[in-house]
C-alpha positions in Angstrom: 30.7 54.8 -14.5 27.3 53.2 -13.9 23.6 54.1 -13.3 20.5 52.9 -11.3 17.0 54.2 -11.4 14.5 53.4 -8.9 11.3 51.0 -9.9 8.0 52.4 -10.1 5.9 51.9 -8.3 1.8 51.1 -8.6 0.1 53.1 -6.2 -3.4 53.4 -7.5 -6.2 51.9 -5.0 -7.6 50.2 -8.4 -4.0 48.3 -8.5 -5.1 45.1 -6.1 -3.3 41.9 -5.6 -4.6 38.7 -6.9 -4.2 35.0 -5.0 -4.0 31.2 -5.6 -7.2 30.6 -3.7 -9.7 32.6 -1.3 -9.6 30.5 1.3 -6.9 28.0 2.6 -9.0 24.7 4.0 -6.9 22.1 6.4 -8.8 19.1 6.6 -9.9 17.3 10.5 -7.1 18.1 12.9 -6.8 16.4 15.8 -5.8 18.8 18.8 -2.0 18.9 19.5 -0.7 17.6 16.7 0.7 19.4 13.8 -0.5 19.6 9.8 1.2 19.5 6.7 2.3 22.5 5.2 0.0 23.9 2.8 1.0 27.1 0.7 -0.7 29.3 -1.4 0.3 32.1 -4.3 0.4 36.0 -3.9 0.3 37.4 -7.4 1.2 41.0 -9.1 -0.4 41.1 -12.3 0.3 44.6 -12.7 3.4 46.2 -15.6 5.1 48.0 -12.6 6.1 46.8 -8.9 3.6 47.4 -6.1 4.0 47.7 -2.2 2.4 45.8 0.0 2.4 48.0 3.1 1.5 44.8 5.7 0.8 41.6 5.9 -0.7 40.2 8.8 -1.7 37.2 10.5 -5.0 38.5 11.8 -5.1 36.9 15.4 -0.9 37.4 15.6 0.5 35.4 18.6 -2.6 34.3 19.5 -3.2 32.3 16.5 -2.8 28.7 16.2 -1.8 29.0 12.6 1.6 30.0 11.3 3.1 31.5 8.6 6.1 31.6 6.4 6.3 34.5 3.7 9.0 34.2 1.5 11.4 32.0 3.7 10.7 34.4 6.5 8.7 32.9 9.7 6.5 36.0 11.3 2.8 36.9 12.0 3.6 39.9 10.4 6.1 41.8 7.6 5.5 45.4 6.4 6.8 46.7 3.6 6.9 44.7 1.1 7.9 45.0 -2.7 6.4 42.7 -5.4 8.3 43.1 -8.8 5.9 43.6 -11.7 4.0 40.0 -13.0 6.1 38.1 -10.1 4.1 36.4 -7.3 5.3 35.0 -3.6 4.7 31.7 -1.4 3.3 31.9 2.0 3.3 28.6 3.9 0.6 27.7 6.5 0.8 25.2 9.1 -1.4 24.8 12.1 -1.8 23.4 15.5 -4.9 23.4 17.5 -5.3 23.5 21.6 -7.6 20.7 22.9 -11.0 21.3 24.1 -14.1 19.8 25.4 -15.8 19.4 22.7 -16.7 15.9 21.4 -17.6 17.0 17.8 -15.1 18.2 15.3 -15.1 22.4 16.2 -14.2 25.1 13.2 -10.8 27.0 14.1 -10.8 30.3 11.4 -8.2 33.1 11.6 -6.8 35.3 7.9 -4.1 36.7 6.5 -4.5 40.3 5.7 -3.1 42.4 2.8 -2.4 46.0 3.0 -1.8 47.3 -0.1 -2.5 51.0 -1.4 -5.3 51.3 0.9 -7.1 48.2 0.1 -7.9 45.5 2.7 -7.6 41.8 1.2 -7.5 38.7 2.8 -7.3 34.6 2.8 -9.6 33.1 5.1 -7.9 30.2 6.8 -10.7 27.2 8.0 -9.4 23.6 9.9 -11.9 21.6 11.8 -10.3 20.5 14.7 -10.7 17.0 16.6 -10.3 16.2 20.3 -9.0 12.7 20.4 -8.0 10.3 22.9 -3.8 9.9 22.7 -1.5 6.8 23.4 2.1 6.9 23.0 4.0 3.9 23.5 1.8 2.4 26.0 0.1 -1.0 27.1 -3.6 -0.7 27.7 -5.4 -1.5 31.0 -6.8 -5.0 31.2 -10.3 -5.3 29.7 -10.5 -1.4 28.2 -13.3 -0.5 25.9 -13.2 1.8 23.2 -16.3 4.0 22.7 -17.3 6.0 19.8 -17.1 9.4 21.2 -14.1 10.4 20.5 -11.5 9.2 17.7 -8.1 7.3 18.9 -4.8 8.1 18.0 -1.9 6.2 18.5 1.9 7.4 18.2 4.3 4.5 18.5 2.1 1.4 19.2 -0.4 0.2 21.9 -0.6 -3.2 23.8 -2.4 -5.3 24.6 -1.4 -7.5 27.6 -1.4 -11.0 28.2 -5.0 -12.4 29.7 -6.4 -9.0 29.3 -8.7 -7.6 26.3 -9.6 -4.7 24.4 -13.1 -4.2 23.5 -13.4 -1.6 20.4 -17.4 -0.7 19.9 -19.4 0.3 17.1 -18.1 3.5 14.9 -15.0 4.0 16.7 -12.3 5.6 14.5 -8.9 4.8 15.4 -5.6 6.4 13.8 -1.8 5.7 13.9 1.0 7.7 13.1 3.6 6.6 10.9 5.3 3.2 11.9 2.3 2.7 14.7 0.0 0.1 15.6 -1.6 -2.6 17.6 0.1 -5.3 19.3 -2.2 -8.0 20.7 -0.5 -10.4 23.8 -4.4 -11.2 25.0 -7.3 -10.6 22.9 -9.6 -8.0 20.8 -12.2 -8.2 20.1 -13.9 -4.9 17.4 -17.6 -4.7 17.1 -18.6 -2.7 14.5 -22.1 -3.1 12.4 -23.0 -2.4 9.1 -24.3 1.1 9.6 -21.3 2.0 11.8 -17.9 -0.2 10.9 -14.9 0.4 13.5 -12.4 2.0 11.1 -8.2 1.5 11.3 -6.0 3.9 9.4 -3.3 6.3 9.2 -3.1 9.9 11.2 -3.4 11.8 8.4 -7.0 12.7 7.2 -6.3 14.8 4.2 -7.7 14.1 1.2 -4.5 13.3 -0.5 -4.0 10.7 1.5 -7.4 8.3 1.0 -5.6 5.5 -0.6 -2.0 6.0 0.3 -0.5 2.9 1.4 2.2 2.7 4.1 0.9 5.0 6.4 1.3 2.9 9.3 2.0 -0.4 10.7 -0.7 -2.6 11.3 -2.9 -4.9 14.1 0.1 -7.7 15.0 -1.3 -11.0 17.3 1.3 -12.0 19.3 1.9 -16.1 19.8 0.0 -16.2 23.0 -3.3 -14.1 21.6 -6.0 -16.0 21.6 -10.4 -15.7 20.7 -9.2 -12.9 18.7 -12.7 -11.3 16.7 -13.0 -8.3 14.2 -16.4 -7.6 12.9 -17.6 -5.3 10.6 -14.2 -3.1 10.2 -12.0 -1.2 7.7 -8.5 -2.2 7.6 -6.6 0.8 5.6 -3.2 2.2 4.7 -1.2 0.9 6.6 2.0 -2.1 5.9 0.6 -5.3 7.3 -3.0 -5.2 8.2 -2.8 -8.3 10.5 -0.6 -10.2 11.2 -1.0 -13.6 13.4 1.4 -15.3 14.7 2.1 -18.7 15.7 -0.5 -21.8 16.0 -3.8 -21.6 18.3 -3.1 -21.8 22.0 -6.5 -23.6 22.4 -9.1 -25.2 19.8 -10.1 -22.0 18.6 -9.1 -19.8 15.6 -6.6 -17.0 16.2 -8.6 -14.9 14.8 -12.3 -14.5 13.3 -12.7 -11.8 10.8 -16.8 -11.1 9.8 -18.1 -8.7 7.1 -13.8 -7.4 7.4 -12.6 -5.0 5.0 -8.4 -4.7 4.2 -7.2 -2.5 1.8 -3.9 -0.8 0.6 -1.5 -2.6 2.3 2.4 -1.5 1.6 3.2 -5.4 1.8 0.9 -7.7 2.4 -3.2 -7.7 3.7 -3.6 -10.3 6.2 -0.5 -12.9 7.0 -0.4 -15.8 9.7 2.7 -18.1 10.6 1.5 -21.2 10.9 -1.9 -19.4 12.3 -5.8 -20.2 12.3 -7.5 -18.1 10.7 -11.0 -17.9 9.4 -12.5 -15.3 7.2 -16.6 -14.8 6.4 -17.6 -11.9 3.8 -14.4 -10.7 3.4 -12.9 -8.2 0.8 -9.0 -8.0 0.9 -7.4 -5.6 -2.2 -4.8 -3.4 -3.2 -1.7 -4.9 -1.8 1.7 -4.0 -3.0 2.7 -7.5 -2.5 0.5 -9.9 -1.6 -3.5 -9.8 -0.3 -3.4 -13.8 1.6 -0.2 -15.3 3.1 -0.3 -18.3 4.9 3.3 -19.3 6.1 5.3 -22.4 8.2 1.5 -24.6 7.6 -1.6 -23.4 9.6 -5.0 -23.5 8.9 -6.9 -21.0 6.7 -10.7 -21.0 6.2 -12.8 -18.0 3.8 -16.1 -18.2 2.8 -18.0 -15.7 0.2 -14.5 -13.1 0.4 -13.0 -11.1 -2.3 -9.3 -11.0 -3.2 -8.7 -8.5 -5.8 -5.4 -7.4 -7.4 -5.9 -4.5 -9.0 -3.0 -2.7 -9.6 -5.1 0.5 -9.3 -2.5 2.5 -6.3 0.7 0.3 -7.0 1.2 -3.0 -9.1 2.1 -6.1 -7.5 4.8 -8.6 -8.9 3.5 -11.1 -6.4 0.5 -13.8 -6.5 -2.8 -12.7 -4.9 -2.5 -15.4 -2.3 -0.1 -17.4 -1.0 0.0 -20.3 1.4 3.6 -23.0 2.5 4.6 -25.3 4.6 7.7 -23.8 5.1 10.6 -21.7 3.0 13.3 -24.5 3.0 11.5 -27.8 3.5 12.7 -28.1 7.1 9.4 -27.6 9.0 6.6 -30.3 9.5 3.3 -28.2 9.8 0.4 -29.3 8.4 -1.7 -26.7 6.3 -5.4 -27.0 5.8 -6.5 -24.0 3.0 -10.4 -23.9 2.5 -11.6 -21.4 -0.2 -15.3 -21.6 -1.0 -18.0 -19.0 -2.8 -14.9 -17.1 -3.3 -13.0 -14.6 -5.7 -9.3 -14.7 -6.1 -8.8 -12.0 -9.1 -6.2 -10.5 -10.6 -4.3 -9.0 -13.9 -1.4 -12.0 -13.7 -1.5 -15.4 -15.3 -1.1 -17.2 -11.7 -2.5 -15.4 -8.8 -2.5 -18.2 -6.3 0.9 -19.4 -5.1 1.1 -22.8 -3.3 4.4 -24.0 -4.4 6.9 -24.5 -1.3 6.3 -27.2 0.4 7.7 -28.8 3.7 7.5 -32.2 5.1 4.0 -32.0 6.6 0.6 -32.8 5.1 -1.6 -29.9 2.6 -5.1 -30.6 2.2 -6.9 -28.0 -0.3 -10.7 -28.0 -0.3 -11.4 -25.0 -3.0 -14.7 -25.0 -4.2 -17.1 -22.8 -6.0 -14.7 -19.9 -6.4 -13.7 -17.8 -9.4 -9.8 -18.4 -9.9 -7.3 -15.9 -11.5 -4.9 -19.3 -11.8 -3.0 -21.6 -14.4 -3.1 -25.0 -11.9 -5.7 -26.9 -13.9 -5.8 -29.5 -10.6 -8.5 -26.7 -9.8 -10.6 -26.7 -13.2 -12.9 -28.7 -10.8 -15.4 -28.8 -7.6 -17.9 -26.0 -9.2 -14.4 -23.6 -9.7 -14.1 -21.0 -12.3 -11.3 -20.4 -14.0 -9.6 -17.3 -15.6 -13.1 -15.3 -16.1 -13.2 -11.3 -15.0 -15.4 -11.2 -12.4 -15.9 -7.3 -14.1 -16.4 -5.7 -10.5 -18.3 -2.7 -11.3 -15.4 0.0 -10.1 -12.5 -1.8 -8.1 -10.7 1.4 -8.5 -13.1 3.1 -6.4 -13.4 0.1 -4.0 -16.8 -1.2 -5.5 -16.9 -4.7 -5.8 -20.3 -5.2 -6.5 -21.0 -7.3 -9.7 -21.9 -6.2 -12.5 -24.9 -7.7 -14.3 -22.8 -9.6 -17.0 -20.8 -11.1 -14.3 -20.0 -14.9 -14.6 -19.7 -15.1 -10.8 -23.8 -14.5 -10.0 -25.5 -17.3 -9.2 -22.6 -19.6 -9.0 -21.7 -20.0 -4.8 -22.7 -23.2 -3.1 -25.9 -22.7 -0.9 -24.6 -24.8 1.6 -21.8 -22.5 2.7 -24.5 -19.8 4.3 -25.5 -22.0 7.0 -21.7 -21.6 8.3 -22.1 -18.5 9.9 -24.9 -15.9 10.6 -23.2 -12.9 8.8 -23.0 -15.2 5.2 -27.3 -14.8 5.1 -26.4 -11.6 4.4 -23.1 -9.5 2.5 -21.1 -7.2 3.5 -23.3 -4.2 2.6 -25.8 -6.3 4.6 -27.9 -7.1 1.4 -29.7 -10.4 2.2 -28.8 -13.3 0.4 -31.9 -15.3 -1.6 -32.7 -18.7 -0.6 -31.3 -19.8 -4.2 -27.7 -20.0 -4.9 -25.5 -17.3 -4.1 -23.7 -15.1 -6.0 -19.7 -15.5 -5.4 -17.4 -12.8 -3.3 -18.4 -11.1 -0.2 -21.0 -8.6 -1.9 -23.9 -9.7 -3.6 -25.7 -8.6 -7.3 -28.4 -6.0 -6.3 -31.2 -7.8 -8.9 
C-alpha cells in the first residue's frame, strides 16, 4: 500500500559542514549577569543528508556558556541528521563567575563538530568585567566612586539626605533597564577631559550605542542641593536629569560643566521650577524634548548645543521648552538666559515658550543661533533660521564646519563667566577674539 526508502547519507571525510561565522564574539560582560542570546547557522551544502556524529560544548558543565541546538538545551547531542542544503540554529548565551581581576579578562570555550571524522569548531570569545553591584539600595553618606572598576546598578541607588556621592575621573557607571540615580543630598561627578565619568545603560553591545530608553536617569529630589557634574556623558537612558523643585539655598540645583546628554527616550535635562545652569553643554537626540523648564525657575546656558536631529527617532516636540505653569494657576517667576548658544533643529519653531502663569518671564537671549519663527528674537546679536551645518551630528560631531554662520559670532564677554568657557568641550582653547557659538569650537 505504501513505500519508504531510507536517505542517503554523505559519508565522505571530504563532505564537511559549513557555518554562519568562525567565531561567536559577546561583547564586555560584567560578571554574574547574563547576555543576550546570540545564534549562529550550521549549514549542509551537500545534495544528500549528512550525520553529524556529536556536537559538543567543549568545556561541558564546566562551561559558562550555554547552548540551545535546535530547540533542545544540552552541552551535548550525538547523532544528528542534517537533510541535504538545510542548515540549523544553535543559540549561545553566557554568564561569567566574578574574579579579582580589575581589567576586563578573555573567557573562550567552542563548540565542536563531529562529522565523518572531521573535527570542526566555533570558537566562542566574551571579555568579562568584574563590577561593583547595587540593587535597590541607598548609598553610605559621603561614598566615592573610583575608576577601578565599572558600577552597575539594578533598580536605582540613593542618595541620602545631607550625605553626598563623589563620582571621580573615568568612572563608568551602568543601569539596568528602569534604573537610576536618585539624589536626596548632593553629587557631585568629576570627570576631565581626557577621562569623562560616563552614565548609560547595562548593555555594552554594539547594537545598542545609540538606543534610547535603556534606563531611567539621574533624578534630584526637592531637598538636593550644590549638585555639580563635570565633564560627563549622559546616554540612553529616559530622562537624563531631572531636578526638582526650587533651590533650598542661593545656589543652583545643579551646575552642569563641559556635560554631555544624548538619546533621551523623553526628554534631556528637565527641572520643575529648578535652578539650573549649564556651561559648554551639548544636549541632542531626544525623542521629545532636549530643555524643559516647567512651573517657572531659573535656567542659565552659556556656549551649549541643542540639536534636534532626528537621526535615532524624530521628535514632534520643540527643542526647548520653558512655562510658568500648565494651567495658569501657578505664580513662579522664570528667568531663561541663553547666550553663545545653538538651539537647532529640522522644525519651523524649535523653542516653545508659550504657557504662561501669573508670575513674571524675563528672557535675556543673546548671541545664539535660533531654529525659531518668534521674530521678538531677530535681535541682541541672535541668528535666526541658519544651519549651523555641524560637520556629522549623526555621529555626535558637532564641530563646525568651515562654512558655518555660527564662527566668530559669540559674545567675548560670556568667557569670563566660568573657567571651563576659555576653553570647549574637547578642551580646545578659545582665542582672545570672539567666539565661535555652541559648546565646541572651529579647529582654524
Amino acid at each position: 500500500m505504501y513505500s519508504c526508502r531510507k536517505d542517503s547519507l554523505i559519508t565522505s571525510s571530504e563532505a564537511m559542514l559549513e557555518f554562519s561565522l568562525d567565531t561567536l564574539f559577546f561583547d564586555t560582560v560584567f560578571t554574574t549577569r547574563g547576555t543576550a542570546t546570540q545564534k549562529f547557522m550550521v549549514y549542509n551544502p551537500h545534495d544528500k543528508s549528512i550525520k553529524i556524529s556529536r556536537i559538543d560544548l567543549a568545556r561541558g558543565n564546566s562551561s559558562p556558556y550555554r547552548i540551545n541546538i535546535d530547540g533542545s538545551p544540552t552541552v551535548s547531542m550525538t547523532e544528528f541528521s542534517l537533510l541535504p542544503n538545510d542548515s540549523i540554529y544553535i543559540f549561545v548565551d553566557v554568564t561569567i563567575d566574578p574574579n579579582s581581576s580589575l581589567l576586563p579578562f578573555i573567557v573562550k570555550d567552542s563548540i565542536v563538530f563531529t562529522t565523518n571524522g572531521n573535527l570542526q569548531d566555533i570558537k566562542l570569545m566574551t571579555w568579562g568585567q568584574n563590577a561593583n553591584f547595587f540593587r535597590d539600595s541607598m548609598l553610605e553618606c559621603n561614598t566615592i566612586w573610583d575608576s577601578d572598576l565599572p558600577y552597575v546598578i539594578s533598580d536605582h541607588v540613593g542618595v541620602d539626605n545631607n550625605c553626598k556621592l563623589t563620582i571621580m575621573p573615568g568612572v563608568k557607571v551602568y543601569s539596568d533597564n528602569y534604573s537610576g540615580i536618585f539624589v536626596w543630598g548632593t553629587l557631585e561627578v568629576l570627570g576631565d577631559t581626557n577621562n569623562p565619568v560616563v552614565f548609560q545603560g547595562l548593555r555594552t553591545e554594539q547594537y545598542y550605542n545609540d538606543i534610547p530608553g535603556q534606563w531611567w536617569g539621574i533624578h534630584f529630589i526637592r531637598e538636593s542641593k550644590n549638585n555639580y557634574i563635570r565633564n560627563a556623558e549622559i546616554r540612553n537612558g529616559t530622562i537624563g536629569i531631572r531636578v526638582d523643585s526650587s533651590s533650598i539655598n542661593f545656589n543652583p540645583n545643579l551646575v552642569l560643566e563641559n556635560v554631555r546628554v544624548e538619546n533621551m527616550s523623553v526628554v534631556g535635562i528637565v527641572g520643575y521650577t529648578a535652578h539650573i545652569e549649564g556651561y559648554n553643554c551639548i544636549v541632542n537626540n531626544s525623542c521629545k524634548y532636549l530643555v524643559v523648564g516647567e512651573l517657572g525657575g531659573i535656567y542659565k546656558f552659556y556656549q551649549s548645543t541643542f540639536a534636534h536631529n532626528s537621526c535615532q527617532c524624530y521628535s514632534h516636540e520643540p527643542a526647548v521648552s520653558f512655562f510658568n505653569t500648565d494651567n495658569g494657576a501657578i505664580k513662579n517667576d522664570l528667568h531663561v538666559v541663553l547666550a553663545n548658544c545653538i538651539i537647532w533643529g529640522p522644525k519651523e519653531e524649535e523653542m516653545d515658550f508659550t504657557r504662561t502663569g501669573e508670575g513674571a518671564r524675563l528672557f535675556e537671549i543673546s548671541d545664539c543661533m535660533l531654529t525659531t519663527e518668534k521674530t521678538e528674537f531677530d535681535n541682541n546679536g541672535n541668528i535666526i533660521n541658519k544651519d549651523p551645518l555641524f560637520v556629522n551630528p549623526c555621529q555626535y560631531n558637532y564641530e563646525l564646519d568651515s562654512a558655518s554662520v555660527a564662527i566668530d559670532k559669540g559674545d567675548n564677554a560670556v568667557l569670563g563667566l566660568s573657567t571651563y568657557l576659555k576653553f570647549d568641550l574637547s578642551g580646545f582653547e578659545r582665542t582672545d577674539g570672539k567666539p565661535d557659538l555652541g559648546a565646541l569650537e572651529y579647529k582654524k
